[in-house]
C-alpha positions as CSV (number, residue, x, y, z in Angstrom):
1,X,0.0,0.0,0.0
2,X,1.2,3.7,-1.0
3,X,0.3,7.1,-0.5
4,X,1.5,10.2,-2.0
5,X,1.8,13.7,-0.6
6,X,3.0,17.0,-1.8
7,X,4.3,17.7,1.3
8,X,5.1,21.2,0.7
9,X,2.3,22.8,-1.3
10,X,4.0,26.2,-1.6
11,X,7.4,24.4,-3.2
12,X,5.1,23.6,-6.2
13,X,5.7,25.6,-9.2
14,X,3.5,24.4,-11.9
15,X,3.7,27.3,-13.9
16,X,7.5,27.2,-13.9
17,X,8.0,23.5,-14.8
18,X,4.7,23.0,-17.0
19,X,3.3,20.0,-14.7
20,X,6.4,17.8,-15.4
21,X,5.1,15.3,-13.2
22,X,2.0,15.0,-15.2
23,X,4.0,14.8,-18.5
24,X,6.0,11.7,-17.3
25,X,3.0,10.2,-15.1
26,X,2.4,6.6,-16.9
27,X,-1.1,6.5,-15.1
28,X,-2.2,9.9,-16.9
29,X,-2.6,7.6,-20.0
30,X,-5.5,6.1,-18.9
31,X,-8.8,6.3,-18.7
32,X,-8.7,8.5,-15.3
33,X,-5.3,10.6,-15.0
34,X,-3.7,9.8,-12.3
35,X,-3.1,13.7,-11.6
36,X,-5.0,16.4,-12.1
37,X,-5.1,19.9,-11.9
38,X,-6.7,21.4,-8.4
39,X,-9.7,23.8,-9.3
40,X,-8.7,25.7,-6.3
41,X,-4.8,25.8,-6.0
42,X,-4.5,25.1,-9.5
43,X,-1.5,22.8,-8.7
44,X,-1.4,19.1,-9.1
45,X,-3.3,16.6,-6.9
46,X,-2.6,13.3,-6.7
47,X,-5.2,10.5,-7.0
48,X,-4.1,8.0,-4.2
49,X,-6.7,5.2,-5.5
50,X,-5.1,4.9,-9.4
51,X,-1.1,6.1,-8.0
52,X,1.2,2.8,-8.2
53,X,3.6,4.6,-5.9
54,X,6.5,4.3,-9.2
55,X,8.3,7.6,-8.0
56,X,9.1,8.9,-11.4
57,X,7.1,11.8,-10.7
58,X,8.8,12.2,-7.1
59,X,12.5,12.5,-9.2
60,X,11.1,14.3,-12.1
61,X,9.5,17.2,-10.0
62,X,12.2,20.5,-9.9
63,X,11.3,21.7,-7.0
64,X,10.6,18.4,-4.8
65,X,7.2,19.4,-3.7
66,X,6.0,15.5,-4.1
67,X,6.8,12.7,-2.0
68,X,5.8,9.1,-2.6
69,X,5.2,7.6,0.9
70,X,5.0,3.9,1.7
71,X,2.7,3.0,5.0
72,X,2.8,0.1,6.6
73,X,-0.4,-2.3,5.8
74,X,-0.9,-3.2,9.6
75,X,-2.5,0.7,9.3
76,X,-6.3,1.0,9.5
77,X,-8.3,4.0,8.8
78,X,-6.7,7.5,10.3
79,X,-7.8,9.3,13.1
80,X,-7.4,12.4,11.3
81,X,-6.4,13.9,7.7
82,X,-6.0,17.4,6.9
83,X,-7.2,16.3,2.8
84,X,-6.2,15.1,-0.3
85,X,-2.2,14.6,-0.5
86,X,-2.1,15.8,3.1
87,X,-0.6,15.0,6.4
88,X,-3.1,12.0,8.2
89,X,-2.5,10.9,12.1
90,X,-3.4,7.3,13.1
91,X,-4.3,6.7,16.7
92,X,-4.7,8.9,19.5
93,X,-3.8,8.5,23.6
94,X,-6.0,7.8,26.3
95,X,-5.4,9.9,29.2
96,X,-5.8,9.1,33.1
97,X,-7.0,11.4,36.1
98,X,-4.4,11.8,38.1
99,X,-1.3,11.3,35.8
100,X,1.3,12.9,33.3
101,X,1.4,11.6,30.1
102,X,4.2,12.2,27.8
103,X,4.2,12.6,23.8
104,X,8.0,11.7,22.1
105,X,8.5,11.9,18.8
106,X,9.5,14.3,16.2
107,X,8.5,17.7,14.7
108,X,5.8,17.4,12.4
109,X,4.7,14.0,13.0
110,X,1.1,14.9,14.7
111,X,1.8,15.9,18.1
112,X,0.0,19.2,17.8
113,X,-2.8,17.6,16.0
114,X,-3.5,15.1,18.7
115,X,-3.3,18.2,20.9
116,X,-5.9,20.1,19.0
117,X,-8.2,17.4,18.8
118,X,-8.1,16.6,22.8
119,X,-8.7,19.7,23.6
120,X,-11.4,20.3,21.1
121,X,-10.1,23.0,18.2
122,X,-10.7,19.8,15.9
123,X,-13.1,17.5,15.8
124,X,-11.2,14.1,13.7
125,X,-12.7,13.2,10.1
126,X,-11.3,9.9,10.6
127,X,-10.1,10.3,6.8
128,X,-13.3,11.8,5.4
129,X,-11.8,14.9,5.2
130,X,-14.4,16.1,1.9
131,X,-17.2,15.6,4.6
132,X,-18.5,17.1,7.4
133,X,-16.8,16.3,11.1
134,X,-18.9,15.8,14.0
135,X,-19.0,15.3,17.7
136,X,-21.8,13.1,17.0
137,X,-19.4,10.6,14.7
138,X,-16.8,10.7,17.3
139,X,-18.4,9.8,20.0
140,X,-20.1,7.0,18.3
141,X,-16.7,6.0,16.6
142,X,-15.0,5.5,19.8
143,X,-18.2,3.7,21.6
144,X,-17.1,1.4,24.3
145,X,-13.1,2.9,25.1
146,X,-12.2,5.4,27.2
147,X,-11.9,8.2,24.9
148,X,-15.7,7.8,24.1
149,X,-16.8,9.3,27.5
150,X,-14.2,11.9,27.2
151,X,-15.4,12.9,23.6
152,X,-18.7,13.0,25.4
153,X,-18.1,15.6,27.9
154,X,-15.7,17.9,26.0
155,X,-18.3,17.9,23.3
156,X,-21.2,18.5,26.0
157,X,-18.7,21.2,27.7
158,X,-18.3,19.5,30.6
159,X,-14.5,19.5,30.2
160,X,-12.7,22.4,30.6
161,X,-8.7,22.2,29.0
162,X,-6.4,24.6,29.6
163,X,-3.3,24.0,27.1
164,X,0.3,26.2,27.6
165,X,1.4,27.2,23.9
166,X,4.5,26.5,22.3
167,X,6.0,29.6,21.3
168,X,6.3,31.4,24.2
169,X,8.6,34.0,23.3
170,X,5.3,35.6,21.2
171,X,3.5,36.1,24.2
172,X,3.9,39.7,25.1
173,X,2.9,40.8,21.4
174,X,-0.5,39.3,22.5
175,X,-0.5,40.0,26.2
176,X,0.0,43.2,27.7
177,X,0.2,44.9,31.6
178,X,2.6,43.4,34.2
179,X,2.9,40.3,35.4
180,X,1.2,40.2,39.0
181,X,-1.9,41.6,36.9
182,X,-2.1,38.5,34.7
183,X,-1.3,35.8,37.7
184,X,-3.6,37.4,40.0
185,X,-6.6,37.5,36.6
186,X,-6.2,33.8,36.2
187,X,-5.6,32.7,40.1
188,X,-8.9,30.5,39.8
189,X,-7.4,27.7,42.0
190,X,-6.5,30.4,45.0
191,X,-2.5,28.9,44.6
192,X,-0.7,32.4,43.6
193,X,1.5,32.8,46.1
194,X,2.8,28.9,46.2
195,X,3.1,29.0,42.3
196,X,5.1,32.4,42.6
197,X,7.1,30.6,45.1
198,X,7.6,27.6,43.1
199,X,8.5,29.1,39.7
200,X,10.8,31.9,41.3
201,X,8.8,34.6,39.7
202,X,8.8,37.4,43.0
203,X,11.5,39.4,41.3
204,X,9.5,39.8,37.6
205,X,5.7,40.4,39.1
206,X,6.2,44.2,39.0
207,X,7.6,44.3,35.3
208,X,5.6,44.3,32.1
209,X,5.3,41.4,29.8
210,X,7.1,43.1,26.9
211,X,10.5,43.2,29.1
212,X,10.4,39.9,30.1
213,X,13.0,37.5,28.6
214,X,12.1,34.5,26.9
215,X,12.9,31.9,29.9
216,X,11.6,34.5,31.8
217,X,7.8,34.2,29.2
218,X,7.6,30.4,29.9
219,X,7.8,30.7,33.7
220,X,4.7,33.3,33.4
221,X,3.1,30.7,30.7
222,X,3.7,27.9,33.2
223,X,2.4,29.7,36.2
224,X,-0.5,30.9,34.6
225,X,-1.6,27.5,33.0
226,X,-1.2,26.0,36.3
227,X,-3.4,28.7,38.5
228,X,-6.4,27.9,36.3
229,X,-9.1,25.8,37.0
230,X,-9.6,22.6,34.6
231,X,-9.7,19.0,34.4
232,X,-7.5,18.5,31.4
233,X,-3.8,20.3,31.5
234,X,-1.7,20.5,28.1
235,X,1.5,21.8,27.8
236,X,3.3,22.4,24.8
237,X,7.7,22.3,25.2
238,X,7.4,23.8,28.4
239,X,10.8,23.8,29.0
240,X,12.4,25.6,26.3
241,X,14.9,28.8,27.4
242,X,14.5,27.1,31.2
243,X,17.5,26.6,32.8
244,X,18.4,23.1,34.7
245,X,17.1,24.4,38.1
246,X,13.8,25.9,36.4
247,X,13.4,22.7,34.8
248,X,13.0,20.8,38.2
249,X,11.0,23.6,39.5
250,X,8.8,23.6,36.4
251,X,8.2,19.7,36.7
252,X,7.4,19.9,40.2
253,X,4.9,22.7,39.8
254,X,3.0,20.3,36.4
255,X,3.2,17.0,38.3
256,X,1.2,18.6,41.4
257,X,-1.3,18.9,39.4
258,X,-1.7,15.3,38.9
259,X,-1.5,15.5,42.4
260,X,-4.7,17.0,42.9
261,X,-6.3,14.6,40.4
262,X,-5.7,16.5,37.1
263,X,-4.8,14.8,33.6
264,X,-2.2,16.1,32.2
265,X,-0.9,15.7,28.9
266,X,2.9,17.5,28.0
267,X,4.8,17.6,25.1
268,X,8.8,17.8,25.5
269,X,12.0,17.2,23.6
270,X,14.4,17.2,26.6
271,X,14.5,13.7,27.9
272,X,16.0,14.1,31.0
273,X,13.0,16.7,31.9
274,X,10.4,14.1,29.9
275,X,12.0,11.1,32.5
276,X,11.2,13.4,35.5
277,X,8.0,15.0,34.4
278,X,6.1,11.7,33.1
279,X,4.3,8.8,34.2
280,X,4.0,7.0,30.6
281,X,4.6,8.4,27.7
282,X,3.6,7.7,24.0
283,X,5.7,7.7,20.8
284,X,5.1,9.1,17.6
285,X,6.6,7.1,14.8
286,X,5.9,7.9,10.9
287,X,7.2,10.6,8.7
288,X,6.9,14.4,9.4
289,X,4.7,15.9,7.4
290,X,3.2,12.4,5.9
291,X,2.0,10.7,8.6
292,X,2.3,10.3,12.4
293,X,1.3,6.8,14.2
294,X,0.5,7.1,17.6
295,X,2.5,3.7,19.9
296,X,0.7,1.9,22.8
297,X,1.3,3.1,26.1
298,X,4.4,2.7,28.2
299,X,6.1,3.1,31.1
300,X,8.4,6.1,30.7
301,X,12.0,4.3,31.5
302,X,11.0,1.6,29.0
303,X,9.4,4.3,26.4
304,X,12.4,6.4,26.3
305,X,15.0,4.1,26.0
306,X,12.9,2.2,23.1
307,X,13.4,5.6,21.2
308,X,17.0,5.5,22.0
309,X,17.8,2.5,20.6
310,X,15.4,3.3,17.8
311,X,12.8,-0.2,18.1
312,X,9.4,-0.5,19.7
313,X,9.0,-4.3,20.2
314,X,5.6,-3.8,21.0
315,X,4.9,-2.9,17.7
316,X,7.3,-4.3,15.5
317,X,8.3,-0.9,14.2
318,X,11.9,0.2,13.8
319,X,11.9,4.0,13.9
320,X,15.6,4.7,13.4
321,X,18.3,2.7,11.5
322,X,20.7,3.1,14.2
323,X,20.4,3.7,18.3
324,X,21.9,6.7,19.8
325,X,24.8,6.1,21.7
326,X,26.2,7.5,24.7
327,X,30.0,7.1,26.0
328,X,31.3,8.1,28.5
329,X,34.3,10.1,27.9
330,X,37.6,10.1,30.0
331,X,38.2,13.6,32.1
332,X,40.8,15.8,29.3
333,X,44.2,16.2,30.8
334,X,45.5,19.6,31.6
335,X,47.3,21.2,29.1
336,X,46.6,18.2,26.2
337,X,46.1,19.5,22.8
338,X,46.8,22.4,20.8
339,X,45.9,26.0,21.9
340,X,43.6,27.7,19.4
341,X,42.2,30.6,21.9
342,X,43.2,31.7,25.5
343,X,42.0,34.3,27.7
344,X,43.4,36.0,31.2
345,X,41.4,36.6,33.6
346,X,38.3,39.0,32.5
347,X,36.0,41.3,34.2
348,X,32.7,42.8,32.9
349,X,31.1,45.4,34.8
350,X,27.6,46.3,33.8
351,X,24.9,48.6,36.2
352,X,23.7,46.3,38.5
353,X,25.6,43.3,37.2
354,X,29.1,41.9,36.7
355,X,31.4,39.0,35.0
356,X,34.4,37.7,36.3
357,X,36.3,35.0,34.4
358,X,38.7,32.5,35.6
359,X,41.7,32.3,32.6
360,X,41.2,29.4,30.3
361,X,42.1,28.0,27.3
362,X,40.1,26.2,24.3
363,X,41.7,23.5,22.4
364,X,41.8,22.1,18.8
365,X,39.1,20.3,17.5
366,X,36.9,20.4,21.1
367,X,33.3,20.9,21.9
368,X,33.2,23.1,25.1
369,X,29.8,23.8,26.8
370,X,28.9,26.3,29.1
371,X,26.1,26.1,31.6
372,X,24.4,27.5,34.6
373,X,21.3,29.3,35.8
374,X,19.6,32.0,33.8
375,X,20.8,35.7,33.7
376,X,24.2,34.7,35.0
377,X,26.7,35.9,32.2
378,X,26.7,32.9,30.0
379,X,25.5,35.0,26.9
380,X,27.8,37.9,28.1
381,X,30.4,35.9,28.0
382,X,30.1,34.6,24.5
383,X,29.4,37.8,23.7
384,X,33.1,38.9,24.8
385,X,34.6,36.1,22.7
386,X,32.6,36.8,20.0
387,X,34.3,40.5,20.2
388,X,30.3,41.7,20.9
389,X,31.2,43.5,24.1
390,X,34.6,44.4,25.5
391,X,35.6,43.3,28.9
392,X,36.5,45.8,31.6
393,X,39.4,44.3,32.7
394,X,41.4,41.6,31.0
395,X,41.7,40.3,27.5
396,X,41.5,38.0,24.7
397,X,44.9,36.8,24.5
398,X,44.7,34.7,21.3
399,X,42.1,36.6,19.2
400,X,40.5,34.1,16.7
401,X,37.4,34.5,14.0
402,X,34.2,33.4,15.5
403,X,31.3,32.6,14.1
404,X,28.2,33.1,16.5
405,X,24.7,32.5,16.8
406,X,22.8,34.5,19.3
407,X,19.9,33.3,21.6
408,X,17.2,34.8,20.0
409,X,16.8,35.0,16.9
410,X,15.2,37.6,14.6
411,X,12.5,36.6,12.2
412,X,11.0,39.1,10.8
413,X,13.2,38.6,7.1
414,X,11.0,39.6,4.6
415,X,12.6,37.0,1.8
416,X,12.8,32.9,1.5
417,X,14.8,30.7,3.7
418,X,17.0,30.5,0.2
419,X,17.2,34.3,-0.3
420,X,18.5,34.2,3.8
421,X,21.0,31.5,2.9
422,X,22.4,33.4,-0.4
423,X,22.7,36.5,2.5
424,X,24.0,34.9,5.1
425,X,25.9,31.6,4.8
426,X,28.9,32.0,2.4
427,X,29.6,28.5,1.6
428,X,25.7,28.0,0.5
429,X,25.8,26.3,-2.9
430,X,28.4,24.5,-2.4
431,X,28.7,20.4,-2.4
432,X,30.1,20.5,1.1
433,X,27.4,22.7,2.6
434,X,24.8,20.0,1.0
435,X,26.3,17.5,2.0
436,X,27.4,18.0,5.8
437,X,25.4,21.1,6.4
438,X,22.0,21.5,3.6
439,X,21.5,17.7,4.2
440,X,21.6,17.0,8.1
441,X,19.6,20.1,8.8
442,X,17.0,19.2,5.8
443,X,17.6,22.8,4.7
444,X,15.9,21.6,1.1
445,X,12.0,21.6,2.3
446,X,12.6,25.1,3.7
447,X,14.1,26.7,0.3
448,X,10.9,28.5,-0.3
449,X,9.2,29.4,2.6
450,X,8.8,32.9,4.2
451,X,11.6,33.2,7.0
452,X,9.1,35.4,9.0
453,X,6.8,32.3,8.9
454,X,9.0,29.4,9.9
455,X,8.2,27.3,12.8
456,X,11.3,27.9,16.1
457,X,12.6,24.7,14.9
458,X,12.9,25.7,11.6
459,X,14.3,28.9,12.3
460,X,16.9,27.6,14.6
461,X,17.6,25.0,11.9
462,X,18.3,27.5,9.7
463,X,20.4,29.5,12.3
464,X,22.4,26.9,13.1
465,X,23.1,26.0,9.7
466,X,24.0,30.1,9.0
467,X,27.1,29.6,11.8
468,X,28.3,26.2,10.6
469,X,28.4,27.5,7.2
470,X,31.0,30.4,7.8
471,X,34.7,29.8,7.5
472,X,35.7,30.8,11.9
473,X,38.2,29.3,14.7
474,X,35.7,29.4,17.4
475,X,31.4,28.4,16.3
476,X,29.6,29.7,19.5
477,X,26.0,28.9,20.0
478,X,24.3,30.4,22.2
479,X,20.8,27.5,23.2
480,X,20.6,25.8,19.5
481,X,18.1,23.3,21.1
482,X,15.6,25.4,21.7
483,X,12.6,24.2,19.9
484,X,14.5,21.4,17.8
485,X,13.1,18.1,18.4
486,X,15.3,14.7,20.0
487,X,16.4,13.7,16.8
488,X,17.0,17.1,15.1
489,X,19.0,17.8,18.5
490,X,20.9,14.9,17.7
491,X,22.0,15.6,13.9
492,X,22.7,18.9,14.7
493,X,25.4,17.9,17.6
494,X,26.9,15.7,14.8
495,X,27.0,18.1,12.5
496,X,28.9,21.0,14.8
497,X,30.9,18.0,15.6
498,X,31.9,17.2,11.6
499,X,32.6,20.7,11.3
500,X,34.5,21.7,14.0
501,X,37.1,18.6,13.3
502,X,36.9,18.7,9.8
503,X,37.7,22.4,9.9
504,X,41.1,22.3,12.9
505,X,38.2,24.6,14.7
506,X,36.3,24.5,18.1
507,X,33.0,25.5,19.3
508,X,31.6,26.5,22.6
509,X,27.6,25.6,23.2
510,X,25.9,27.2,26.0
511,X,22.6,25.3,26.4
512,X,20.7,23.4,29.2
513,X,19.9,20.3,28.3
514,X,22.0,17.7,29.8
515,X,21.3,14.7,27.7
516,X,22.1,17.0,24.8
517,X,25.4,18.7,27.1
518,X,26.2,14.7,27.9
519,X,26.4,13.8,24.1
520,X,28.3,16.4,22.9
521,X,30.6,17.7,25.3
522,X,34.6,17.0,25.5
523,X,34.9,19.4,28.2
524,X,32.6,22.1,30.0
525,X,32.5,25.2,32.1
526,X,29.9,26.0,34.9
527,X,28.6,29.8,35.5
528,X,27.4,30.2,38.7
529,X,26.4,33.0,41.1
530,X,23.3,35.7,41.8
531,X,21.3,35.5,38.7
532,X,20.6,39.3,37.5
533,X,23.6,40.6,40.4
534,X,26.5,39.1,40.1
535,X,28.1,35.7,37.9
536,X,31.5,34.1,37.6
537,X,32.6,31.7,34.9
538,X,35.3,29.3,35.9
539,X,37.7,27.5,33.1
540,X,36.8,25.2,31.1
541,X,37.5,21.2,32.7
542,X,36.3,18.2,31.6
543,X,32.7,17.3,31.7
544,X,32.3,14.8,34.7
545,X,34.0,17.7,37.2
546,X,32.3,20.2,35.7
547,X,29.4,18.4,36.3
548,X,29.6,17.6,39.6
549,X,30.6,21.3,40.7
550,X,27.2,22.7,38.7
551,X,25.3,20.1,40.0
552,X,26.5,20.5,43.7
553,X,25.6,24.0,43.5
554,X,22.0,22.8,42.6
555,X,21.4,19.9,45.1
556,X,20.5,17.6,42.3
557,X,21.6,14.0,41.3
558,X,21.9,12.0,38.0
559,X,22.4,8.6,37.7
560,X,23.0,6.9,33.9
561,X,21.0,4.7,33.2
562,X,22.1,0.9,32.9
563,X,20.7,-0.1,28.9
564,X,21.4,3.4,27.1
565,X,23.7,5.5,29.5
566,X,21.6,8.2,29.0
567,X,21.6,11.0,31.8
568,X,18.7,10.6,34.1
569,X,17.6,12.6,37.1
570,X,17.0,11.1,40.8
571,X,14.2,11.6,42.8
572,X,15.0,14.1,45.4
573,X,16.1,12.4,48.8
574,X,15.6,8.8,47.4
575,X,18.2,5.9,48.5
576,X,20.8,6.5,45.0
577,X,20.3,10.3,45.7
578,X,21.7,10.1,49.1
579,X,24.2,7.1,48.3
580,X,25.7,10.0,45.8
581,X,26.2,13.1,47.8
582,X,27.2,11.2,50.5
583,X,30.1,9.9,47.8
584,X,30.2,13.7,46.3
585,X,29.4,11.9,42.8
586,X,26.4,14.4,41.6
587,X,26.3,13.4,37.8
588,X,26.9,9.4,38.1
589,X,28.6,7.0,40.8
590,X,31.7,5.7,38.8
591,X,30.4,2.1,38.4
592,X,26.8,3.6,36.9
């Protein structure tokens, strides 16, 4: 069984390639073409019933606007489909009062869908997308399961969902005043105070929306999810520009609501957080953009570390060709490896803030990452390396190119992603940037797209791919996970990595996910003091003391785990938790 999709209806030109694919489209020679000409669009459609999946109209298309997708026959009629040659989702979770349940999988693959329809902004065609949907057809089509009294109720609005957006950081263009206004207008659970408490937000209440900073947005977006009344919680990458410490607090504030009996449904790309945050989780398999399946249930250990290695035995399914790996790296030896940048000790004084810098050098062919709390002088920092900001005292004392990419990132680029690349990414064009750069980041299906309308992950895609592509020593990134998905994550820390070696270069990454920090990292430096007063940035060690310093500072203890290796957080005060600060081990006992 085949399908096909144009995947991208706004990379088809028809006018510019004279409908090529109907031209060499062996099915158009009978008696019904196998494409046609959309009244409406007036680009191609694809008859799914007649297609025979060949592909020559997949390699003869210019532009790459059709894809020929194969689905696997165990697949019965969709939960959902946007329409003809359009994305369809198969299956949907059951949630559970009282619980967290996690979504993994990866952008574009239905998450938001599923989202929309539990919450009730869309009401499932189950693949009838040319007739009309109805609450009536749901409730009947799930009669007998779980989901059919839920249906029931949100259709009879006896449900009330409250769902935390995505994108954050475009908040204050939609929500004005100061932020004790909007708490205390959405308190309807009478827990202000303890959620102020919990999400350290005392010190913003007084400030307006507009000057908050992005981490500072999703704390708010947390805080006022949580404060109102509902039965049905969703939250959408509620971690994103949250530090490690504002993680923790941020899962502790979601999970008491399942506490007090709530469902509670999150998406969330940082597995580490999903570990702590989740009682099961579900895993979304397919292709992004085509289709997304929807696995059984599982426990969140077992669920997570069956994406990992890239097989769900439940189902059969492989979902990745290879498992991700994580080693465990020996500590760097002082001094070991060739000196590409070194700076003395640095001092930047700001009003009502300062920097200081232990000396350090960075090496040849070395990932460095740098992490600590939130408005502690890990962007200021990069900043003074990047030659953005001069420090007060001290210096640079091997001054190399760098090539950086900032936090946030501007969108509002009137042109295409392509125009942007031309602009902005010298080596653009050329085989090498397809190959390690255009092709890892997928850089093709965004060619013709608005930059001002790209998705976060797309945009930081794009970003990241705009730094790799420049000819530097040093590639500093300043939180190039935000918004990219496990996998994405992934490709992207093996592409800096290719880069940086292929190139005699370094980079420095200043992020806060640790599975991502674990990954990629051949040494690290921890940032710590007074967020918003006062921060120091000590040299750069290797990973496992680095570690343990930023995560004594914290209180908090990670153990690997024993199948993958991956990084994953203990329960606060449990047996392995004391075992390792009793031992001063904070990241992993040396026989984990």
């Amino acid at each position: 069984m085949s399908r096909i999709s144009i995947l991208d209806k706004d990379r088809c030109q028809p006018k510019k390639c004279n409908y090529v694919c109907m031209h060499y489209c062996p099915g158009v020679r009978m008696e019904e073409d196998t494409i046609v000409i959309d009244e409406k669009s007036k680009k191609p459609l694809i008859s799914e019933e007649l297609c025979s999946g060949c592909g020559i109209c997949t390699n003869r298309c210019p532009f790459g606007a059709i894809n020929v997708i194969n689905l696997p026959e165990a697949l019965e009629e969709p939960t959902h489909r946007y329409g003809q040659n359009s994305f369809e989702l198969f299956g949907l979770p059951v949630l559970k009062e009282g619980s967290v349940l996690g979504l993994l999988g990866q952008n574009g693959i239905g998450k938001s869908t599923i989202m929309n329809i539990l919450s009730g902004q869309l009401i499932p065609n189950f693949g009838d997308y040319e007739g009309e949907s109805s609450w009536e057809k749901v409730i009947d089509h799930y009669k007998g399961s779980a989901l059919q009294n839920y249906f029931k109720s949100l259709a009879a609005g006896e449900i009330k969902v409250v769902h935390k957006p995505q994108m954050v950081d475009q908040l204050s263009k939609v929500v004005k005043g100061n932020v004790k206004t909007l708490l205390t207008s959405v308190d309807e659970r009478g827990k202000l105070d303890e959620i102020i408490d919990d999400l350290d937000l005392k010190n913003v209440l007084e400030r307006d929306m507009e000057n908050l900073s992005g981490g500072e947005l999703q704390r708010v977006a947390i805080a006022a999810t949580v404060l109102r009344e509902g039965e049905f919680y969703y939250f959408d990458e509620p971690t994103s520009w949250l530090d490690v410490r504002q993680r923790l607090n941020a899962v502790k504030v979601i999970r008491s609501l399942a506490d007090d009996g709530k469902s509670v449904l999150v998406i969330e790309h940082d597995l580490a957080t999903l570990d702590a945050l989740s009682d099961n989780i579900h895993i979304l398999y397919g292709q992004p953009g085509g289709y997304g399946v929807v696995s059984g249930n599982k426990g969140v250990r077992v669920g997570i570390n069956a994406y990992i290695n890239g097989f769900l035995q439940e189902e059969n399914i492989r979902i990745r060709k290879q498992a991700i790996e994580f080693s465990i790296r020996p500590p760097t030896p002082e001094d070991d490896g060739e000196v590409l940048s070194e700076y003395s000790d640095m001092k930047k004084e700001f009003k009502g803030f300062s920097l200081e810098a232990e000396a350090g050098k960075i090496y040849h062919d070395e990932i460095v990452t740098a992490f600590g709390s939130n408005g502690i002088g890990k962007t200021t920092f990069a900043k003074i390396l990047a030659g953005e900001e001069k420090p007060t005292e001290g210096e640079i004392l091997e001054k190399v190119n760098i090539a950086y990419k900032p936090q946030y990132i501007v969108s509002d680029y009137s042109g295409t992603a392509q125009e942007y690349l031309f602009e902005n990414a010298p080596t653009y064009g050329t085989n090498i940037f397809k190959s390690e750069i255009g092709k890892p980041f997928e850089l093709d299906a965004l060619l013709d797209k608005k930059v001002k309308n790209l998705s976060g992950g797309e945009l930081q895609r794009l970003a990241v791919a705009c730094t790799l592509s420049q000819d530097a020593d040093i590639y500093l990134f300043d939180e190039p996970t935000a918004f990219l998905d496990v996998e994405q994550r992934l490709i992207a820390a093996r592409a800096i990595r290719k880069i940086v070696e292929s190139r005699n270069a370094a980079a420095l990454i200043v992020d806060h996910d640790i599975v991502f920090i674990d990954y990629i990292s051949d040494r690290a430096m921890v940032f710590s003091g007074e967020p918003g007063l006062n921060g120091k940035a000590y040299k750069p060690t290797d990973l496992r003391n680095s570690m343990n310093h930023f995560l004594g500072d914290l209180g908090i203890t990670f153990r690997r785990d024993k199948e993958t290796k991956r990084p994953r957080v203990n329960k606060l005060d449990s047996y392995l938790d004391r075992e390792q600060k009793e031992q001063g081990e904070y990241y992993y006992l040396k026989d984990n």
